[in-house]
C-alpha positions as CSV (number, residue, x, y, z in Angstrom):
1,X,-29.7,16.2,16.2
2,X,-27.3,13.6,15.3
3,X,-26.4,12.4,11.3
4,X,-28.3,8.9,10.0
5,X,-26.0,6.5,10.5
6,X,-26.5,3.3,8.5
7,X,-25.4,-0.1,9.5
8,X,-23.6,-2.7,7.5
9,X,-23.3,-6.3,8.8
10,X,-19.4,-7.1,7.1
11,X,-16.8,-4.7,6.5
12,X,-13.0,-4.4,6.0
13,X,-10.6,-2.0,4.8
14,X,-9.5,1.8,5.7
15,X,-12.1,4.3,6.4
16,X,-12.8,6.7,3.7
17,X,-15.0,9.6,2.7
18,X,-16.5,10.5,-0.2
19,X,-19.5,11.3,-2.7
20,X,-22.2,8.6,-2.9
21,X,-23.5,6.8,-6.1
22,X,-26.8,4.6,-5.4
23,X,-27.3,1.7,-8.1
24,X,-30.6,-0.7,-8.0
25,X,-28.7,-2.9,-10.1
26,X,-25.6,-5.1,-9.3
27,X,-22.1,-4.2,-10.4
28,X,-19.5,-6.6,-11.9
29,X,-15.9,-4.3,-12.6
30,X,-15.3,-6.4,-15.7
31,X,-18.3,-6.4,-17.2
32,X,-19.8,-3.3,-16.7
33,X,-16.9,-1.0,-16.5
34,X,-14.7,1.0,-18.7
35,X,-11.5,0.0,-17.0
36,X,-9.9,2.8,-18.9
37,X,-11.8,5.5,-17.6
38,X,-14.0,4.6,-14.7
39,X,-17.5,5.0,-16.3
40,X,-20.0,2.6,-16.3
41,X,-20.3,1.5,-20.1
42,X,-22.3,-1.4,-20.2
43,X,-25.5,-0.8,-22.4
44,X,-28.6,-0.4,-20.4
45,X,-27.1,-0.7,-16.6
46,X,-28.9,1.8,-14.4
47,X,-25.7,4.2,-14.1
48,X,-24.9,3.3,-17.3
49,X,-22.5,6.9,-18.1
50,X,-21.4,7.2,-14.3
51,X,-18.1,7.3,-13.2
52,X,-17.1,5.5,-10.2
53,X,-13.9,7.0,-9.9
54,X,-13.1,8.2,-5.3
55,X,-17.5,7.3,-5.3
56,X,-19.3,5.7,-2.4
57,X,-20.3,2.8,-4.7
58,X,-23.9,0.9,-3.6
59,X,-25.0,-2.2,-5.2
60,X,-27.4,-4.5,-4.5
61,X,-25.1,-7.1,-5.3
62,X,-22.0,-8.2,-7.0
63,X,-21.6,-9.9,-10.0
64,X,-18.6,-12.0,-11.7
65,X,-16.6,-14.9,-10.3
66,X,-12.3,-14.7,-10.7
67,X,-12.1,-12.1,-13.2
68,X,-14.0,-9.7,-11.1
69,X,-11.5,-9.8,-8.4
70,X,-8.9,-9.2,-9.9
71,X,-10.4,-6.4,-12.2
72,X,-10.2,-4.2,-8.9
73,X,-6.7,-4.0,-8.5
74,X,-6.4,-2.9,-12.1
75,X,-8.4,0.0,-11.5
76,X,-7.4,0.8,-8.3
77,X,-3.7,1.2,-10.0
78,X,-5.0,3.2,-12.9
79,X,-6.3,5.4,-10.1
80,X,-9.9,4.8,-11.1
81,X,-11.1,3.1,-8.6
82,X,-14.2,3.7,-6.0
83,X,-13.3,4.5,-2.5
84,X,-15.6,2.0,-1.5
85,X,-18.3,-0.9,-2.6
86,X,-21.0,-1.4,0.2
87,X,-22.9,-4.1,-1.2
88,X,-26.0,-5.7,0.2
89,X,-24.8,-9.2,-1.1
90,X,-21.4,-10.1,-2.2
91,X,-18.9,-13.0,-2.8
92,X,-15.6,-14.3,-1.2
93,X,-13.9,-13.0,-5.0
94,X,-15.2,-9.8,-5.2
95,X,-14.0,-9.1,-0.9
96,X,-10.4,-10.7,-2.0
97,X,-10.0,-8.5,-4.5
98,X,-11.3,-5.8,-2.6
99,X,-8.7,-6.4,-0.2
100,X,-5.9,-7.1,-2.4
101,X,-6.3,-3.5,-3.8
102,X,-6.9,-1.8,-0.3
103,X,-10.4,-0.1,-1.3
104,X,-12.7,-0.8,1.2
105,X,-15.8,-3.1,1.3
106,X,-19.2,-4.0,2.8
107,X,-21.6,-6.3,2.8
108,X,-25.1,-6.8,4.0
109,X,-27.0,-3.3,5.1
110,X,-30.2,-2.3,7.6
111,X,-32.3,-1.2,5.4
112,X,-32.8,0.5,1.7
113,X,-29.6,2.7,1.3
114,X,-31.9,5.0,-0.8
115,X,-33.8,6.0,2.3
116,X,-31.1,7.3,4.1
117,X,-28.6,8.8,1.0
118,X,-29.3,10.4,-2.3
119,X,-26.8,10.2,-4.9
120,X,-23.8,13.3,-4.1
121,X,-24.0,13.0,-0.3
122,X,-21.0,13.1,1.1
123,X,-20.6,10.0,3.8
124,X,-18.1,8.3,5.9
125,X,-17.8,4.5,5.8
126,X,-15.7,3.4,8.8
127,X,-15.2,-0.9,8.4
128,X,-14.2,-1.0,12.5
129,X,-17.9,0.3,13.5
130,X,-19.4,-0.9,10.7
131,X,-21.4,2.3,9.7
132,X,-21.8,4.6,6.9
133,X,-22.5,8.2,8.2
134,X,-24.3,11.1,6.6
135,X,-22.1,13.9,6.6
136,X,-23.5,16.3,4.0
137,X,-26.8,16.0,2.1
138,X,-26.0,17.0,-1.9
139,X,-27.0,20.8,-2.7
């Protein structure tokens, strides 16, 4: 029996493993991010007391315009940074400053990510084949 694999439609950047951490809400790193520490801080956002730090980072969408970009090559240098964003809708900012600060990004995905991944499963994200694999459901 093989791992789910799920699909993205857009992807760059190394492949990476790691942890996943499933939002229904979108993600700005500016305004909904301690930049200090990693932890979501904005009041009332569904992982509002996560950390994002070497996560699997989904969103339904991305939020912020210049700012935004930039924001994530300011965490990636104060080593707080996500190992990867899959988004199901992002924006030419958000993918530049993605690849400015070498953590990988996706956009666009097959189905629900919550019916394939809980939060804590450990996955694979490979840009090249455009897939996120299952490699270890969370105890």
């Amino acid at each position: 029996m093989s791992a789910p694999v799920f699909r993205v439609d857009d992807a760059f950047g190394p492949v990476v493993e790691g942890r996943v951490l499933i939002s229904t809400e979108g993600f700005s790193p500016r305004y909904d991010l301690d930049r200090w520490t990693g932890l979501i801080s904005k009041p009332g956002h569904k992982l509002e007391g996560k950390n994002i730090k070497d996560m699997i980072c989904f969103f339904p969408t991305a939020k912020g315009g210049i700012a935004a970009g930039w924001a994530y090559y300011d965490i990636k240098h104060k080593q707080i940074a996500p190992k990867a964003l899959i988004f199901g809708v992002t924006n030419p900012v958000m993918v530049q400053g993605a690849v400015l600060a070498d953590i990988t990004i996706t956009q666009g995905w097959s189905h629900d990510p919550s019916e394939v991944f809980s939060d804590g499963d450990l996955v694979r994200v490979d840009p090249q084949k455009k897939t996120i694999e299952l490699l270890e459901k969370a105890a």
